[in-house]
N, C-alpha and C positions, 0 to 999 in steps of 0.2 A: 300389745306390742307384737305379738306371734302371730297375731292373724294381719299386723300391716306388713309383715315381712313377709308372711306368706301371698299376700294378695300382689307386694314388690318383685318379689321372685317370678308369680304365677304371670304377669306383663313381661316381665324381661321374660320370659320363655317365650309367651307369644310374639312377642314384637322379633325375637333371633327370629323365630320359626317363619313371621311373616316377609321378615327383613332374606333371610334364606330363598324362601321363593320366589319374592322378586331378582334376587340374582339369576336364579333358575329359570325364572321368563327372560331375562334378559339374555342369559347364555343360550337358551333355546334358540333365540332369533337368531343370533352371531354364528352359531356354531358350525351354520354349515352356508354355503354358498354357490350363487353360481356364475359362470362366465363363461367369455368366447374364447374355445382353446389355442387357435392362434396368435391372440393377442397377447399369449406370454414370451411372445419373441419380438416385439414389437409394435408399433401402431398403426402400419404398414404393409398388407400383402397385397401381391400381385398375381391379377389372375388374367389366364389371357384370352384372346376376342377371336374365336376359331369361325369355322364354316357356320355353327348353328350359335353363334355372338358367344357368352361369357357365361359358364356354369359358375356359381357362387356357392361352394357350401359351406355354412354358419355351424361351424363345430358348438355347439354349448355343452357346457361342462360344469360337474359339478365337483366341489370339494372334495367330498367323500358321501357315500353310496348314503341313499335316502332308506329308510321303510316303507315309504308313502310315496303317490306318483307326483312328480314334480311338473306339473305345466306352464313352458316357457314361452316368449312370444316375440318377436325381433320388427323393427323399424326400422327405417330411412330416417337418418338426424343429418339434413344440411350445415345445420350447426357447428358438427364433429369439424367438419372443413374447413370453416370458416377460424376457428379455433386452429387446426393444425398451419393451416395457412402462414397464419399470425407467428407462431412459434417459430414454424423453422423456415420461412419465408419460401415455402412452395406455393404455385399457383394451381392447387388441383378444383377441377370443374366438376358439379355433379351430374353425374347421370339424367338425365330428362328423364322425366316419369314414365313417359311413354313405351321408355324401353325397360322398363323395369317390373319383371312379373312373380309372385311364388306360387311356383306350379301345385306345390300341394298346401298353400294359404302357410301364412307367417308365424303361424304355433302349433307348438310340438308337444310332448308329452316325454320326460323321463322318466320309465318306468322301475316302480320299486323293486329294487335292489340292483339294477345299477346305474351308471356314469356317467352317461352323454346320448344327446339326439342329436339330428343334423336338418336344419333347414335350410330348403335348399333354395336359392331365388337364381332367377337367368335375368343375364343382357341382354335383349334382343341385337342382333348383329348391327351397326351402323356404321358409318365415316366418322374414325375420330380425327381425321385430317391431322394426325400426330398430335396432337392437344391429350395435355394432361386429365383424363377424366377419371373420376373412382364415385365407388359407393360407400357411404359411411353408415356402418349398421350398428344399431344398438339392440340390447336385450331391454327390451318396455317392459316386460310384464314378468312376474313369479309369482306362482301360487305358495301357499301352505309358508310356515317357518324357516322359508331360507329366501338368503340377501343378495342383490349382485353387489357382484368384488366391486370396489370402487375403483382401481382402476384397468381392469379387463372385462370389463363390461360393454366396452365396445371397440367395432375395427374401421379400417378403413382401407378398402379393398381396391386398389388402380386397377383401371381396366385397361391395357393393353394389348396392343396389335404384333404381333410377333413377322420379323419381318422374312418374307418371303420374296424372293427378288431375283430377276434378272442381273445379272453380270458380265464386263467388259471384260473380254481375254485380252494385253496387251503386251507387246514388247519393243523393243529399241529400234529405232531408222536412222542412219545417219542424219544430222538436222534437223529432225523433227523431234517432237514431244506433244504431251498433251497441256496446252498453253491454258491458263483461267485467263477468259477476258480475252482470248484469240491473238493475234499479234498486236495486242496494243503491252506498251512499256510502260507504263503511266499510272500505277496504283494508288503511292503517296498513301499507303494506311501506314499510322502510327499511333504504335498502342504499346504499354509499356507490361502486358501479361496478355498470353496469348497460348492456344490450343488447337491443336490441329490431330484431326483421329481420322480413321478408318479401319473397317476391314480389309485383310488384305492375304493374297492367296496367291505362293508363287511354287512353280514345279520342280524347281531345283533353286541350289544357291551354288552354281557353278564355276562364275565368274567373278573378278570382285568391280566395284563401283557401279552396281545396279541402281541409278540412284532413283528414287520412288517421289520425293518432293524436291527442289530445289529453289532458291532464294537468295538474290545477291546483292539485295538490301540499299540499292544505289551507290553500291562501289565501294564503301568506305570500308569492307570487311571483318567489322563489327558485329554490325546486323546483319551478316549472312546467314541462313539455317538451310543447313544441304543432309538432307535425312538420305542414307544409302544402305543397301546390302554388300557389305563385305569390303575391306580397307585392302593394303598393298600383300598382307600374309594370310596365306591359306590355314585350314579352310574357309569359307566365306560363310558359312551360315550363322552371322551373328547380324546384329543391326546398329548403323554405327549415324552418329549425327553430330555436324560440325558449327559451332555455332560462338558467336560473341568471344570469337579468338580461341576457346578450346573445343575440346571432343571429347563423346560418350561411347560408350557401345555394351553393347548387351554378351552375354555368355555367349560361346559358338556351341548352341544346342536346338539352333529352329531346324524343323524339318518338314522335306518337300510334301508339297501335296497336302499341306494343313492350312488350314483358315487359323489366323490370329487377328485380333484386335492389339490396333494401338494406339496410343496416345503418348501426345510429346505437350508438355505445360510447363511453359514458363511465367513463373509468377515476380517478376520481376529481380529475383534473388537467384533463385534455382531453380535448374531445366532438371525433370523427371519424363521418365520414360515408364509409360503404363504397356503391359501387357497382360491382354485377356483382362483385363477388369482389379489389378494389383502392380502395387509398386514393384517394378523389376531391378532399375537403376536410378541415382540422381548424384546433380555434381553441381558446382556453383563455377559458373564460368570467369573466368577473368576482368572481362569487360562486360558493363552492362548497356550494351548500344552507345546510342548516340550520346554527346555528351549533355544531351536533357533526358537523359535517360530512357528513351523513345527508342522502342527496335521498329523496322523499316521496313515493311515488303513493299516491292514493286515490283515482279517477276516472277512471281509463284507459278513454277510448272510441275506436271508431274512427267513419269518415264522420259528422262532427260538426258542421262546420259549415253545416247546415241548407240553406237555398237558395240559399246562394254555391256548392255543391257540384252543380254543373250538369252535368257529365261522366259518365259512367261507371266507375266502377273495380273491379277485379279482383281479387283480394287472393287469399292460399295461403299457405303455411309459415310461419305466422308463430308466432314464438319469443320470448317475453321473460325474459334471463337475469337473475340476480342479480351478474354478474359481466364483465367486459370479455373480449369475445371478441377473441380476435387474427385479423388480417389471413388469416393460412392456415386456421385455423381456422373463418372465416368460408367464405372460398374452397374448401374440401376439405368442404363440408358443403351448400352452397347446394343441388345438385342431388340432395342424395337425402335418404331418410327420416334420421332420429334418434333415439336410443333416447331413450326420452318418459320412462327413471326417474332419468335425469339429475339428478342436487343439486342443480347450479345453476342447475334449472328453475322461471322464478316462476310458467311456464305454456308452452301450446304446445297449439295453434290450426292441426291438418293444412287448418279447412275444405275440407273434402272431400269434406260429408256426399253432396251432389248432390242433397238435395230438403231442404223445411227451410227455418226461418232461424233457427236454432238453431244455435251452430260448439263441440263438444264441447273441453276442454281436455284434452287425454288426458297430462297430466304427473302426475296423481292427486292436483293441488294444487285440485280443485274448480271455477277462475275460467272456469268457460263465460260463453258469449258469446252475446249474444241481439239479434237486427237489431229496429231497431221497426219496425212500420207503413208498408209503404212505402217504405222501403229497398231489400229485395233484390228484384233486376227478372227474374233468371233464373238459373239452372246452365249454365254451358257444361261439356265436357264431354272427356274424354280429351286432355287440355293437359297436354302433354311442353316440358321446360326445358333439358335435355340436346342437343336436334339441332335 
């Protein structure tokens, strides 16, 4: 009986002891890992498309410090894309192969004792004719006892053009403006959320009723949206817009000689006013159009209000949707091109021609833009919004 108890004892030792080590192979594998450092802020980085195209560097990273050297190795997964696609209903395009090089080949080595290497891949420079394009990169390979993170293990890099551009100096004429569509009166769009942005760059806020858009919606004044610098009390440097029977306006803290973005969305409830890429203001107007609930442009001009319009201003990227742009949306687009075949383009106004006063609408919806007489005062000239 002492020796079946001793032989029962002497298995259960070995079997802990064997049972012991495979948790220790198992926590071996687990215990350490590696990923792409960026990727812990998201799924998403943006890199952008310079003189010599698009530097990419593939931070990889490891959990904590190895003893042993760690040889890692990165890929192109069109895959990634087609999956983010699906999610969050982006259309991003991948990179052609052709423009896609790693200058010192796609694996790297983390050397023992510490953290991270960097591989590096380039864009080659091309025309992404404002179209969504990125690179989806993954970590393919790891040597020795560590794992990639499952989910930082890979990114998806936009490749973006950062916009450098030609600029319309403009100010007020009696009578004139700068009309979309030239003097035709006859738009009849109706759309019940709508978006209209631009940068926009004025030298003072002087005067008040600089008005910058205007819209009178076929009379019924409802559907008017009359976007302006500065209402009847001083001082003017605020931004005020009248719309669906009420009115908004911003703090009086813009100041001259600065570039802002903005954005005015109405999504059928509530007009928000975006500045620089964040909600600034929002109100819920009175009325909401027509009564099939349809707001109305027929008359869309800009610099319109004749000789209250005393300032100068600057104007670029200007975009008007048929549909409420979101906050990020707004913010992950301000600084670079846009692909102009967009659906929900009612128009889109690079003004950029840099001679002219003619502003093409390159959305292929026709509505060019024509300054009258005395309006455009000059082109400036290589104005970056990015740095």
């Amino acid at each position: 009986m002492k020796s079946l108890c001793n032989l029962l004892c002497t298995a259960a030792i070995i079997s802990a002891i064997a049972l012991a080590g495979c948790k220790d192979a198992e926590y071996s594998v687990t215990d350490n890992s590696v990923y792409i450092a960026d990727a812990a802020t998201g799924k998403v980085l943006n890199v952008k498309m310079e003189e010599n195209g698009a530097d990419v560097n593939i931070v990889v990273r490891l959990a904590k410090v190895s003893g042993t050297d760690v040889t890692v190795s990165a890929a192109i997964d069109n895959r990634l894309l087609d999956e983010y696609n699906d999610k969050s209903s982006a259309a991003y395009i991948p990179v052609p192969a052709e423009y896609i090089s790693f200058p010192s080949g796609a694996e790297a080595t983390i050397k023992a004792g510490e953290i991270n290497t960097i591989i590096k891949a380039n864009v080659e420079k091309f025309d992404t004719k404002g179209k969504p394009y990125a690179l989806p990169v993954t970590v393919s390979n790891v040597s020795g006892n560590v794992a990639r993170a499952s989910s930082q293990s890979s990114l998806i890099y936009t490749v973006v053009k950062p916009l450098v551009t030609s600029v319309p100096v403009m100010k007020g004429y009696p009578d004139q403006s700068v009309a979309i569509r030239g003097d035709e009166q006859d738009w009849n769009i109706l759309t019940k959320e709508w978006t209209i942005e631009a940068w926009i760059h004025m030298n003072g806020y002087t005067r008040n009723n600089q008005a910058i858009f205007s819209n009178w919606g076929g009379g019924d004044g409802f559907t008017e949206v009359y976007i302006r610098f500065g209402d009847a009390n001083s001082p003017y440097n605020y931004l005020q817009i009248k719309t669906l029977g009420g009115q908004l306006e911003t703090d009086r803290s813009l100041v001259a000689n600065t570039w802002y973005h903005w954005a005015f969305v109405y999504n059928g409830t509530t007009l928000s006013i975006y500045r620089n890429g964040k909600l600034d203001v929002r109100f819920n107007p009175p009325a909401s159009g027509r009564p099939d609930g349809m707001v109305q442009f027929q008359t869309l001009k800009m610099i319109s209000s004749g000789t209250y319009f005393t300032n100068q201003c600057s104007m670029c990227q200007l975009r008007f949707w048929k549909v409420a742009r979101t906050e990020s949306q707004i913010a992950n687009n301000m600084y670079y091109e846009i692909d102009p075949s967009s659906p929900d383009l009612i128009g889109y106004w690079p003004m950029n021609e840099g001679e002219g006063n003619t502003f093409e609408d390159i959305s292929g919806n026709g509505n060019h833009a024509i300054a009258g007489p005395n309006i455009l005062q000059r082109w400036d000239h290589n104005i970056r919004f990015d740095k």
